[in-house]
MILUM-905028 format. One record per residue: x, z, y of N, C-alpha, C in turn. Coordinates in steps of 0.02 Angstrom, whole numbers, padded with zeros to 5 digits, always signed. Example, Ala and Ser with C-alpha at 12.3 -4.5 7.8 and 13.67 -1.06 7.14 Angstrom:
% residues 2
+00660+00390-00284+00615+00390-00225+00660+00390-00165/+00642+00354-00112+00684+00357-00053+00645+00394+00002/
***
This chain:
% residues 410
-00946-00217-00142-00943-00144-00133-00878-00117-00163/-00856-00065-00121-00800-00051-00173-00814+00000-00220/-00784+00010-00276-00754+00019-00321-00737+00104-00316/-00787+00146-00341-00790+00220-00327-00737+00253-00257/-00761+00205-00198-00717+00234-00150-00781+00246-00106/-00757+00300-00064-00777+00302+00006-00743+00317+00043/-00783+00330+00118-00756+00331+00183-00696+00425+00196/-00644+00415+00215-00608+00479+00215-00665+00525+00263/-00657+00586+00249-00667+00638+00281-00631+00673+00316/-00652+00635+00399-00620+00678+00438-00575+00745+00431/-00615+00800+00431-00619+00835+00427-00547+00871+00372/-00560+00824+00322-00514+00814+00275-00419+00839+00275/-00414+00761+00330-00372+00751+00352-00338+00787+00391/-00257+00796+00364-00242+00863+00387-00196+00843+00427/-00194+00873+00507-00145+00849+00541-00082+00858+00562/-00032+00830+00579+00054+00821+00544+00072+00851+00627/+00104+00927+00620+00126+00936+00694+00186+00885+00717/+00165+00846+00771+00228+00794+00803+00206+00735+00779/+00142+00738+00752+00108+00669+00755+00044+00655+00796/+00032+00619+00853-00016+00591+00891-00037+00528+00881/-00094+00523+00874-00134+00440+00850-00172+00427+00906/-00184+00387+00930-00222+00328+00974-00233+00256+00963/-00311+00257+00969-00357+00196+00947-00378+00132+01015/-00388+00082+00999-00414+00070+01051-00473-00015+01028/-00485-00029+01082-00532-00114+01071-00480-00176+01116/-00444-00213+01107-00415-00245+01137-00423-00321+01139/-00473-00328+01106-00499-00405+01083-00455-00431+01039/-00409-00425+01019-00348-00471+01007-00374-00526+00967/-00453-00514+00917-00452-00588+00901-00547-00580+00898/-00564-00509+00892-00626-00505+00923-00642-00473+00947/-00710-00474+00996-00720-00422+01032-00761-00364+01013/-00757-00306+01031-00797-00241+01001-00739-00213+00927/-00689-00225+00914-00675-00199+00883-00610-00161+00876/-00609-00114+00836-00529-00059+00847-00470-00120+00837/-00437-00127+00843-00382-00158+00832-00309-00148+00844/-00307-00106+00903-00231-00087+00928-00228+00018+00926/-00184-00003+00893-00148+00093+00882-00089+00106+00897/-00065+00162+00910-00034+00194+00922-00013+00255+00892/+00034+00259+00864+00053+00331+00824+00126+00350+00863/+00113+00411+00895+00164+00446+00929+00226+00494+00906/+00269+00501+00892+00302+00547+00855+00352+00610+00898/+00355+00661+00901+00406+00717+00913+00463+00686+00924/+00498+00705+00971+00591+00686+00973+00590+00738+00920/+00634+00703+00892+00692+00733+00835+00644+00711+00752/+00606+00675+00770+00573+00640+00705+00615+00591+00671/+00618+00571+00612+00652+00539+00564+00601+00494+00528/+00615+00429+00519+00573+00366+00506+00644+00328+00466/+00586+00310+00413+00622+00267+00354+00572+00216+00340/+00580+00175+00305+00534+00106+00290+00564+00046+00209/+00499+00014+00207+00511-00020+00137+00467-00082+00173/+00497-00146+00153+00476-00206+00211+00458-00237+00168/+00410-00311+00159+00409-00351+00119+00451-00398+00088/+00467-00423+00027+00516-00462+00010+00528-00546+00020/+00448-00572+00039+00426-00624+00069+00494-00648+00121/+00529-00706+00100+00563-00725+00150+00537-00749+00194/+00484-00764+00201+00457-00801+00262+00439-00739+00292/+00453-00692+00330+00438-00615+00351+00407-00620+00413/+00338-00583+00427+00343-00583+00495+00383-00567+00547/+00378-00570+00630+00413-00564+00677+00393-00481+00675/+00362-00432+00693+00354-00365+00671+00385-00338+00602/+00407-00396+00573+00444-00331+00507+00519-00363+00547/+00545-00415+00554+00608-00416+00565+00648-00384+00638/+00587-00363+00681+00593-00335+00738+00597-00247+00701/+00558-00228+00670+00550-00156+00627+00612-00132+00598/+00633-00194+00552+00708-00199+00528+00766-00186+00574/+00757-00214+00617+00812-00210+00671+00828-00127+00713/+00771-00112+00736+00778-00054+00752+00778+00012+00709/+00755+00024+00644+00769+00056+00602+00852+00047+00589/+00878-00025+00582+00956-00011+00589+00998+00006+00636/+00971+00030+00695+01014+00036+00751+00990+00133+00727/+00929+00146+00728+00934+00219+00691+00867+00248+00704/+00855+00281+00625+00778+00281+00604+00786+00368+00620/+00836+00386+00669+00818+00469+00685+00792+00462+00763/+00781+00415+00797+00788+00392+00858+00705+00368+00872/+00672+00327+00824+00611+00309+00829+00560+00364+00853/+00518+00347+00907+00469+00382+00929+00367+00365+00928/+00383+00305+00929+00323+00257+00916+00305+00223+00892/+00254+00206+00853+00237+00143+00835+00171+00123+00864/+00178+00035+00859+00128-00012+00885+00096-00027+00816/+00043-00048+00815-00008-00095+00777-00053-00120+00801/-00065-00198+00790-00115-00235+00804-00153-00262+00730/-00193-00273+00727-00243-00288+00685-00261-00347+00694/-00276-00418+00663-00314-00473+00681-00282-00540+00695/-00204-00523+00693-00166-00579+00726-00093-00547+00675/-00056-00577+00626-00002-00559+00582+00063-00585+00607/+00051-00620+00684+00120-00644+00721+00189-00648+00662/+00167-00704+00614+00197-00731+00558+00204-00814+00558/+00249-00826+00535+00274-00903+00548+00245-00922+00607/+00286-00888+00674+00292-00906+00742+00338-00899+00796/+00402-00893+00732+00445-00925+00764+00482-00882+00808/+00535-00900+00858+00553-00855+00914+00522-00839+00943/+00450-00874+00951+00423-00860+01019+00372-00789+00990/+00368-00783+00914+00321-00731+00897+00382-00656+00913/+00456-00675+00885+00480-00627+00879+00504-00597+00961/+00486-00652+01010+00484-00645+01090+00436-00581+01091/+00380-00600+01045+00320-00553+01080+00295-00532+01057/+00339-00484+00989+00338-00434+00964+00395-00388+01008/+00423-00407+01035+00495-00378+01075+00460-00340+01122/+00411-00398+01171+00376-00374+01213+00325-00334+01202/+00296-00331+01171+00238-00260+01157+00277-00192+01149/+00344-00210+01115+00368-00140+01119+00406-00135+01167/+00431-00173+01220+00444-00147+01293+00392-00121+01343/+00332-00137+01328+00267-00112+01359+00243-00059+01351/+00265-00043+01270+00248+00033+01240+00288+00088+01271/+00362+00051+01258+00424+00109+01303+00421+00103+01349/+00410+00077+01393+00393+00073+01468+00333+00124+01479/+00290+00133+01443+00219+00157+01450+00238+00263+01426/+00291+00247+01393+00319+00296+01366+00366+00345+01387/+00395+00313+01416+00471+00323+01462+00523+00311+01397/+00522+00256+01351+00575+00251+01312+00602+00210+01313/+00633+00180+01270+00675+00134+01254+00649+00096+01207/+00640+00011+01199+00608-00025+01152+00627-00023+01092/+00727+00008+01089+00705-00001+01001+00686+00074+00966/+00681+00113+01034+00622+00166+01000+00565+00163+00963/+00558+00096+00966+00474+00064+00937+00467+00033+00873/+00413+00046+00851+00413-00002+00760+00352-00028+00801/+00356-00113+00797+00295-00153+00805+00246-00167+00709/+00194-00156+00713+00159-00182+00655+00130-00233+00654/+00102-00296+00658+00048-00355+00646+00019-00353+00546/-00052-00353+00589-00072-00387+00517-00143-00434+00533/-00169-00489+00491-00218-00554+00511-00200-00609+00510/-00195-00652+00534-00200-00712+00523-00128-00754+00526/-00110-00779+00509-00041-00810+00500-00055-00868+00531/+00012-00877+00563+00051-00946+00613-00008-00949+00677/-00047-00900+00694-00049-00907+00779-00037-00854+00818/-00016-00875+00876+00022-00836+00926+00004-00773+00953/+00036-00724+00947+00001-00645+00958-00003-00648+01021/-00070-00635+01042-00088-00631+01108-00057-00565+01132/-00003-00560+01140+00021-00501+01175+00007-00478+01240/-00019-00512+01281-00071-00504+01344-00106-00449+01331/-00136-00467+01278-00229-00436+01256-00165-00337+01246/-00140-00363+01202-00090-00282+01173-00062-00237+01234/-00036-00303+01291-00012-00239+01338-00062-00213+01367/-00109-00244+01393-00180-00228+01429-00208-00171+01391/-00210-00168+01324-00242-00121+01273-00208-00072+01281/-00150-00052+01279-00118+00012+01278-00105+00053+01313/-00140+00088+01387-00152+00127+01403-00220+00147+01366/-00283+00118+01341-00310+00143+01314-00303+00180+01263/-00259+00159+01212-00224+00187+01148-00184+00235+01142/-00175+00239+01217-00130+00303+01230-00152+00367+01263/-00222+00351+01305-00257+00381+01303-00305+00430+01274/-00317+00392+01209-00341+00414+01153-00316+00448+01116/-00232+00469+01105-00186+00513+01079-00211+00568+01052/-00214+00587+01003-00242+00658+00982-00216+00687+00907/-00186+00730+00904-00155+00759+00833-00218+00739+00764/-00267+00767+00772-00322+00742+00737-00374+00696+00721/-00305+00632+00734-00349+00542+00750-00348+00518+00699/-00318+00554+00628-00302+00521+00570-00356+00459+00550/-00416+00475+00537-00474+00442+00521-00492+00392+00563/-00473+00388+00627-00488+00329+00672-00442+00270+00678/-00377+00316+00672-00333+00284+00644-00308+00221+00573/-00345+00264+00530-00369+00218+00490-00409+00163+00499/-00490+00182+00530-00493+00113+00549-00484+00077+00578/-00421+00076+00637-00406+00041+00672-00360-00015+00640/-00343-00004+00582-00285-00043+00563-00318-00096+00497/-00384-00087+00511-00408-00123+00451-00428-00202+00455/-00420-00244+00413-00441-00311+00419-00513-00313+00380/-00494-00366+00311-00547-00380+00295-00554-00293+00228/-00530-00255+00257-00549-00196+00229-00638-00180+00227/-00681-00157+00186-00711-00121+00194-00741-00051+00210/-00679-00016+00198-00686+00067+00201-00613+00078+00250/-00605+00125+00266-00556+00146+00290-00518+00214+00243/-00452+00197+00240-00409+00218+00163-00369+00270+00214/-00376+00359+00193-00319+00400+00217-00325+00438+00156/-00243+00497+00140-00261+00522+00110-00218+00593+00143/-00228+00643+00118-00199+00722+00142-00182+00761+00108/-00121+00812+00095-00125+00853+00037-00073+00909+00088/-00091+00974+00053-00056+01026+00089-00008+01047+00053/+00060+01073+00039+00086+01114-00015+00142+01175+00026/+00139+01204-00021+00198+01269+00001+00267+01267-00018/+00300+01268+00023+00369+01247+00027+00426+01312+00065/+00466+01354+00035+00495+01400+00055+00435+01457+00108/+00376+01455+00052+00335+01523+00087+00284+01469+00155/+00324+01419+00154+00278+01381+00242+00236+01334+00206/+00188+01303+00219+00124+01278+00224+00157+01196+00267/+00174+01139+00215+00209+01086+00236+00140+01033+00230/+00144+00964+00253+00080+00956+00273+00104+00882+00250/+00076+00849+00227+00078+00757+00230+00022+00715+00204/+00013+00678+00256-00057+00628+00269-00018+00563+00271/-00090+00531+00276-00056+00449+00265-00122+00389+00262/-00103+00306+00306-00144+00301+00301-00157+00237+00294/-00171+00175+00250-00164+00111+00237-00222+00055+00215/-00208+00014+00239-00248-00052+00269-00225-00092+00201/-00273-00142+00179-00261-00212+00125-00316-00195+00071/-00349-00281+00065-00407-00289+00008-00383-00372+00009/-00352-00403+00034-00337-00460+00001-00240-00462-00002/-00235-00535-00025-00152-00547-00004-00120-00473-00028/-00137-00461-00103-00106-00385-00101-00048-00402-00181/+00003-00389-00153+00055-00381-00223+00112-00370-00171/+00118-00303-00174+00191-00281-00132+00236-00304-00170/+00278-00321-00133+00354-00311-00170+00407-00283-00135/+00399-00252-00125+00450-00200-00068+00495-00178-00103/+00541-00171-00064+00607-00119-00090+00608-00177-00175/-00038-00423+00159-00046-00408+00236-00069-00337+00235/-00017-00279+00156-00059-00205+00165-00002-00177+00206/-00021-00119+00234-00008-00066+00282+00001+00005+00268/+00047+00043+00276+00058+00100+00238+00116+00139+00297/+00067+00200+00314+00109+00262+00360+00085+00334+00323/+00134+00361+00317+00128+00417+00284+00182+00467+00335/+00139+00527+00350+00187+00575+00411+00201+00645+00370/+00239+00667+00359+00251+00749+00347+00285+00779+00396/+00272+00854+00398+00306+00903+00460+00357+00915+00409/+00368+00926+00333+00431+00937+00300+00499+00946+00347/+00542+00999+00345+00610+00990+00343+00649+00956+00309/+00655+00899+00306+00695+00855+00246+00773+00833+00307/+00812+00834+00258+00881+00790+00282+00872+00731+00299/+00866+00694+00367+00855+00640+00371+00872+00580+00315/+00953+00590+00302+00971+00561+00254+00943+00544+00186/+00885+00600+00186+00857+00582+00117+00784+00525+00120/+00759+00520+00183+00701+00471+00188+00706+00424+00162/+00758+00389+00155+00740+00290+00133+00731+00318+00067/+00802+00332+00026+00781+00350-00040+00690+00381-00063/+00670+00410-00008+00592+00451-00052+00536+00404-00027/+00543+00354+00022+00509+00301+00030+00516+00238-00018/+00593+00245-00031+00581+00167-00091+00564+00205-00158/+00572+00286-00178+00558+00299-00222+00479+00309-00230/+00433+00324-00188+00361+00323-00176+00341+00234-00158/+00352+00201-00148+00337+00135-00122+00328+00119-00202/+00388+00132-00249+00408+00107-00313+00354+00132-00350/+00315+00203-00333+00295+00223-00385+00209+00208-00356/+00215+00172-00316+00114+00193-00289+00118+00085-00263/+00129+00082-00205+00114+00013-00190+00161-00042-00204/+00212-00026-00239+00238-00067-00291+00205-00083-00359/+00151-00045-00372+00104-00052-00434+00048-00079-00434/+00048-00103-00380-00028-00149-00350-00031-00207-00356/-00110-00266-00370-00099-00322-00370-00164-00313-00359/-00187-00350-00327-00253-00391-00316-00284-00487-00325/-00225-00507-00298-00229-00561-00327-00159-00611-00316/-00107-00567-00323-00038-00571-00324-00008-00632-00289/-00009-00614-00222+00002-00641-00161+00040-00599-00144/+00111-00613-00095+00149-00540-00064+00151-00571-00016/+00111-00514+00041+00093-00542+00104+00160-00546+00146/+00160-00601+00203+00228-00578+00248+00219-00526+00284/+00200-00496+00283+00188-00416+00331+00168-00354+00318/+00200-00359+00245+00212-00285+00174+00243-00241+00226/+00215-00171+00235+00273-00132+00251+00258-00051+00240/+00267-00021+00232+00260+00052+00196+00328+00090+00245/+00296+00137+00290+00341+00184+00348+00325+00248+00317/+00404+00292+00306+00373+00390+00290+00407+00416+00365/+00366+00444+00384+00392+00491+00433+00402+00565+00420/+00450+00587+00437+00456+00652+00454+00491+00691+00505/+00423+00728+00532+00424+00778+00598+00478+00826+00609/+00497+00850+00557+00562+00920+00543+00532+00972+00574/+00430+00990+00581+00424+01054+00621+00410+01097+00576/+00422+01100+00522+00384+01144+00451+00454+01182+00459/+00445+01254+00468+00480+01316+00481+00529+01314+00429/+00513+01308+00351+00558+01318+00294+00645+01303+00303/+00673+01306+00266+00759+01294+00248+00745+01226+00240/+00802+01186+00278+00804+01120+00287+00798+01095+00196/+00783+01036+00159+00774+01002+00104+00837+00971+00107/+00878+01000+00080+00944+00936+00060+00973+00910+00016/+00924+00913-00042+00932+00863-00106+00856+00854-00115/+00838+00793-00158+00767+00780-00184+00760+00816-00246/+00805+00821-00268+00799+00849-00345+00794+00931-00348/+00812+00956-00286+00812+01055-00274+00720+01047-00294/+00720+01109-00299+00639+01147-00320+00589+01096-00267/+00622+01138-00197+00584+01118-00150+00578+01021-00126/+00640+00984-00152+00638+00942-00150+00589+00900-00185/+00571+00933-00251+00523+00911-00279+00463+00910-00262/+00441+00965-00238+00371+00984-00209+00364+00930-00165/+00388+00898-00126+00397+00858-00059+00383+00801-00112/+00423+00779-00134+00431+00728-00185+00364+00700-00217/+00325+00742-00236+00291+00754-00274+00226+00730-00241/+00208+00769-00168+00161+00756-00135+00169+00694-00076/+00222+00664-00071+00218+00591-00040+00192+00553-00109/+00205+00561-00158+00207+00511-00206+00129+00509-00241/+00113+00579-00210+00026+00558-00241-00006+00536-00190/+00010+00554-00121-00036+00524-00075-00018+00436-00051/+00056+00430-00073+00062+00366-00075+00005+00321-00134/+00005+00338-00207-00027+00337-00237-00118+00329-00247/-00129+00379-00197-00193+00387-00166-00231+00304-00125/-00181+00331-00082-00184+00248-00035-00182+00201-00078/-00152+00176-00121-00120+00100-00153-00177+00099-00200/-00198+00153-00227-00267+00156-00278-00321+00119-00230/-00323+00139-00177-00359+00124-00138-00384+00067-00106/-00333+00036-00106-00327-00014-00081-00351-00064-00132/-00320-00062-00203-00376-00082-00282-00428-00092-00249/-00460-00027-00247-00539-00014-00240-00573-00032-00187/-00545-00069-00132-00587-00115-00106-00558-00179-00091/-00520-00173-00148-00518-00266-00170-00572-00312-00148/-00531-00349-00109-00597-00401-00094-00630-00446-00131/-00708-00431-00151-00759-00445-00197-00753-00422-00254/-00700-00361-00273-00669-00324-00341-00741-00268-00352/-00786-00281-00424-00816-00233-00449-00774-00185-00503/-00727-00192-00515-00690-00165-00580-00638-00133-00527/-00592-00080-00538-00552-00046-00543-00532-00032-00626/-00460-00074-00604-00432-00099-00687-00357-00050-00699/-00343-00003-00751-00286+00012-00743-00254-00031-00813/-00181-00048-00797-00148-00091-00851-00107-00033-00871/-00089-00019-00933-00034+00036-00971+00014-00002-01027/+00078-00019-01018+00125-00044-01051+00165+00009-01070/+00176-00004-01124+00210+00049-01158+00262+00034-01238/+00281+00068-01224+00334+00044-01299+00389-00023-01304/+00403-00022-01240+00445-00082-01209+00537-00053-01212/+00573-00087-01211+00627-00066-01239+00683-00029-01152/+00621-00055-01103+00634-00016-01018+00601-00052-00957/+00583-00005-00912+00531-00019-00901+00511-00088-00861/+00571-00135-00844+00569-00193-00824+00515-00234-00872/+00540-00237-00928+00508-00278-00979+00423-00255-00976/+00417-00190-00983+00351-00159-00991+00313-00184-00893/+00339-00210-00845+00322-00202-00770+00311-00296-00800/+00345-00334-00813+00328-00410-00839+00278-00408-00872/+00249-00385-00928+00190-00368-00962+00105-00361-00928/+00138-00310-00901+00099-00272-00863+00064-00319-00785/+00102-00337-00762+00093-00391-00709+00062-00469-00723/+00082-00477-00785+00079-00539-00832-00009-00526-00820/-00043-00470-00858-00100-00473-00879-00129-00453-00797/-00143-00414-00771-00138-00416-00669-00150-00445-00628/-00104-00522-00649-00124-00561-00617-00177-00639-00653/-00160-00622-00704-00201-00653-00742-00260-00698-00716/-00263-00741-00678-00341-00762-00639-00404-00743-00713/-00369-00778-00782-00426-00780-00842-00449-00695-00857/-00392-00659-00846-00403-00594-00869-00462-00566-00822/-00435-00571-00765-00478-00557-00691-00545-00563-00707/-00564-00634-00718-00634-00663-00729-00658-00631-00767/-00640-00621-00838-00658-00609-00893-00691-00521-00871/-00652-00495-00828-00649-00426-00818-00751-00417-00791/-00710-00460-00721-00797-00464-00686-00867-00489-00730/-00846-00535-00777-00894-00562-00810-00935-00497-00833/-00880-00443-00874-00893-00398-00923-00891-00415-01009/-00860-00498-00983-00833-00529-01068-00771-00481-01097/-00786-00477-01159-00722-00442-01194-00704-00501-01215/-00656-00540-01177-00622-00623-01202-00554-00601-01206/-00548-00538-01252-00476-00492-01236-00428-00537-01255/-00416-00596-01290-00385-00637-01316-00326-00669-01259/-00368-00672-01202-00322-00679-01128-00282-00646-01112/-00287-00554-01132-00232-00504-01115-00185-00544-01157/-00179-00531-01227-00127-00564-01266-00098-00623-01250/-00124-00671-01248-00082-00727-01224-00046-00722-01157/-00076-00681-01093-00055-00649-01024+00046-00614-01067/+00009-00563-01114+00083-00532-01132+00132-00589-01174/+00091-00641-01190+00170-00676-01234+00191-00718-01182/+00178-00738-01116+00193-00768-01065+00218-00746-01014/+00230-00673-01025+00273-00631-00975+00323-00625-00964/+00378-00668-01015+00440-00681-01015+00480-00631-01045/+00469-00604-01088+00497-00550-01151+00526-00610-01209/+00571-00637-01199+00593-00677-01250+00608-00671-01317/+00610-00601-01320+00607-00589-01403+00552-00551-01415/+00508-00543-01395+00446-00514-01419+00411-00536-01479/+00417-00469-01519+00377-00495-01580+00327-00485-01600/+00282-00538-01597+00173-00508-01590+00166-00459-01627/+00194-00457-01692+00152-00424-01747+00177-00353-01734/+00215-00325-01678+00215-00255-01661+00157-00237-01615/+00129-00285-01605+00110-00260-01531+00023-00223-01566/+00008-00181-01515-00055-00148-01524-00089-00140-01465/-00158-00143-01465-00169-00145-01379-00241-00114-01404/-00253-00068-01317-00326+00003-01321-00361-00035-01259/-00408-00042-01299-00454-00059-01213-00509+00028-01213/-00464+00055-01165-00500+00133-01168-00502+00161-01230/-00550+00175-01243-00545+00233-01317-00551+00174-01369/-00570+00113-01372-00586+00068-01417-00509-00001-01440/-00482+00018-01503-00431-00020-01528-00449-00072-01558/-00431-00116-01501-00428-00190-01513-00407-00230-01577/-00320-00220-01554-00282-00266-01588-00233-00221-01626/-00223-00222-01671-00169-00201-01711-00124-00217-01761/-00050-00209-01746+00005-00259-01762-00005-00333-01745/-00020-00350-01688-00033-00430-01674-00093-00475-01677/-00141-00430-01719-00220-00458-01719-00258-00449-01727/-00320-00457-01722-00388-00419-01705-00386-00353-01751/-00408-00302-01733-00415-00240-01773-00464-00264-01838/-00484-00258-01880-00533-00258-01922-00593-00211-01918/-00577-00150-01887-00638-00120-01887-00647-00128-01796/-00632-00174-01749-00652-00184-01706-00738-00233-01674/-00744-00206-01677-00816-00232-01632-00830-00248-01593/-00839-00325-01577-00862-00351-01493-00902-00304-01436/-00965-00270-01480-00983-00229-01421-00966-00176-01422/-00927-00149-01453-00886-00105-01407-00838-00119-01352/-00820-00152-01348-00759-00206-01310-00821-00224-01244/-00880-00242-01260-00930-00261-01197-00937-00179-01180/-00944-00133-01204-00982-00087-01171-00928-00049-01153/-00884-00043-01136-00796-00041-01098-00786-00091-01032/-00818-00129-01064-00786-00207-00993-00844-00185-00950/-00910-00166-00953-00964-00123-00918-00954-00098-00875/-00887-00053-00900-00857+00018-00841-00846-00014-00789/-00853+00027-00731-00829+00013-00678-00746+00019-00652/-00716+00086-00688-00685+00080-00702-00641+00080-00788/-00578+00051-00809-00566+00015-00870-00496+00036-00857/-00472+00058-00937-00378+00059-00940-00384+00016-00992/-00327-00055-00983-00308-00097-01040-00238-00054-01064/-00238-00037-01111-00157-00002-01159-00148-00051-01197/-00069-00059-01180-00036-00123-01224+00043-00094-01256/+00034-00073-01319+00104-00061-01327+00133-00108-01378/+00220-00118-01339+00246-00168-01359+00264-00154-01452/+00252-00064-01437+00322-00049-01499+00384-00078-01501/+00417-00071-01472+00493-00105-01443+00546-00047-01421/+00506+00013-01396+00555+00076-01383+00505+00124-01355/+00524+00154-01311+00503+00225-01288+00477+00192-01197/+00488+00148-01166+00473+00126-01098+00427+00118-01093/+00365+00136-01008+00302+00134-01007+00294+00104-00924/+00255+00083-00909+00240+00077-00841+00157+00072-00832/+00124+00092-00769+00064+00082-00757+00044+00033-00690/+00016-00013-00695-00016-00068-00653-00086-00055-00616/-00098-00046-00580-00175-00043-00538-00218-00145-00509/-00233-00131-00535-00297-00202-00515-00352-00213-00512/-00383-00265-00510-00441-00264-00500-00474-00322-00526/-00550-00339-00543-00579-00394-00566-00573-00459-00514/-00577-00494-00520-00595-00573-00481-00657-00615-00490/-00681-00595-00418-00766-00632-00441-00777-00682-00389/-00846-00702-00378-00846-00770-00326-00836-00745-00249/-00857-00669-00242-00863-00664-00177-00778-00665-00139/-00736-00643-00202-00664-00676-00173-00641-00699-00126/-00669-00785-00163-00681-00831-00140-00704-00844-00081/-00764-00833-00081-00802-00817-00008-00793-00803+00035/-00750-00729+00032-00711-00683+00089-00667-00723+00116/-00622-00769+00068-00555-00783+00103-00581-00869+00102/-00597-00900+00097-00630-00973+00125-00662-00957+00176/-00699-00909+00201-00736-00901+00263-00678-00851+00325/-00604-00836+00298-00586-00793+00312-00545-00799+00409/-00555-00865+00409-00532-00867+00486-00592-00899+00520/-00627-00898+00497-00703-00902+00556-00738-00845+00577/
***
């Protein structure tokens, strides 16, 4: 189950003028289920992106790559398939990723590198691109400003819930709008700049300023994620923006209004990547990690990741053992080469563990159990080393894990 999440509310979801979504069933690896989308965009829309760092990259991010460099003011569409990650396959995958988005512009009246192709599922077999062109008059059919929520689940794998999030703000007197909407519960440790991440605003922003507020939101929301610190080949995080929000164009990030903008990609990016935690596959815990007192915040992001990915920490989490002894050894193995224990102090929630390097004295095992209980848990670890902090999102590791992803291509 996940992890204080539920299903978005329609209703919720607020819709981005110059954005159209379409769903459809295309079999691509089973039958009866959503799998192929379509998100439509306004001429004169602006698209930026943050790709996975995985050199082994899928054929959809290096095809994505390509046409974002020929020019991300030009993009009108995107593809997604669900079920098939057309990853380590070669030319012939990046053949037919080419081809779905000549089917789309064709279907469109555009041009293919008008197109961002997406894949996410199963690695090294061949994207039935048959099944995708056949599917997409349906998906296009289905087009509708207010598809956010279907949208979502169309792009989901071994997701349980379907992850959007929405926020409204006021921007030069106008009413600016940005939604967003992302897929992943396994294979999750971005490293950007198999999860999924589109986020649309009507904002007036300077085109020029998108990559920057995408790697700066990527950095601050699904760059902070781990589930069981795998970085899938088919990481990719897209911001769009429509330019139909009436206000004075945005042409710095740092102006008033730049901030406001700023502000609200970065929580709804945030939103999502939390999210994605919380239905960690077989994850009962929603875990936040807090490093702090690190001399910047690289050192404090090693720490922090150290304990994250931790398989012992993980366990220990699901058990509900306070075997906190694992965080610590997680932080002297994080590669801080001069780290000196006897600064360090660490909070499991309101209850202080360790101090200056070892067990607190007035600490108590069950307090430490009746913390590890929570469903959700903040581990605080400060180095005492300087003023640097970073925050980590994760999750417990239990058998059904296991389960999910041993049973995961049958």
């Amino acid at each position: 189950m996940p992890v204080n999440l539920t299903a978005p509310d329609p209703a919720a979801l607020h819709a981005v003028p110059g954005v159209r979504l379409g769903v459809t069933m295309a079999g691509i690896r089973k039958a009866n289920r959503r799998d192929l989308s379509v998100i439509e965009l306004a001429e004169g829309s602006s698209v930026a992106g943050v790709f996975t760092s995985n050199r082994f990259c899928a054929a959809p991010v290096q095809v994505c790559r390509e046409h974002l460099a020929v020019d991300g003011n030009a993009i009108r569409a995107i593809l997604v398939n669900t079920g098939n990650a057309n990853a380590g396959t070669g030319e012939d995958g990046l053949a037919r990723a080419r081809q779905g988005c000549q089917a789309l512009a064709d279907a469109l009246s555009l041009k293919p590198q008008q197109i961002l192709p997406f894949s996410t599922g199963v690695i090294m077999e061949t994207l039935p691109v048959d099944r995708i062109v056949a599917g997409l008059p349906g998906a296009i059919a289905a087009l509708k400003a207010d598809n956010w929520a279907e949208a979502a689940a169309g792009i989901m794998t071994t997701d349980t819930l379907p992850k959007a999030a929405s926020r409204q703000v006021q921007i030069g007197g106008q009413t600016v709008t940005v939604t967003g909407i992302s897929k992943g519960a396994g294979m999750i440790r971005p490293n950007m700049a198999t999860m999924l991440g589109y986020v649309a605003t009507d904002a007036n922003i300077a085109p020029g300023l998108l990559q920057a507020l995408v790697t700066e939101a990527a950095d601050a929301s699904f760059n902070r994620i781990t589930i069981d610190g795998d970085t899938s080949t088919n990481d990719s995080f897209v911001l769009i923006a429509t330019h139909k929000a009436a206000h004075p164009r945005i042409e710095a990030l740092d102006s008033a209004e730049g901030r406001v903008l700023r502000d609200a990609v970065i929580a709804v990016s945030q939103q999502l990547a939390q999210a994605i935690v919380r239905d960690g596959e077989g994850a009962t815990k929603f875990i936040s990690v807090v490093v702090e007192g690190g001399r910047d915040e690289a050192e404090c992001k090693l720490a922090a990741y150290a304990i994250a990915h931790s398989p012992l920490v993980k366990t220990a989490f699901f058990a509900s053992d306070p075997n906190l002894g694992r965080i610590l050894a997680a932080v002297g193995y994080a590669g801080i080469a001069d780290l000196d224990q006897t600064l360090i102090d660490m909070h499991l929630d309101d209850v202080h563990v360790v101090a200056k390097g070892g067990r607190r004295t007035e600490y108590r095992e069950e307090d430490g159990q009746r913390v590890m209980k929570q469903a959700e848990i903040t581990v605080r670890v400060n180095l005492n080393r300087g003023t640097a902090s970073t925050t980590v999102w994760t999750c417990d590791l239990s058998h059904d894990y296991v389960s999910i992803n041993a049973d995961y291509r049958s």
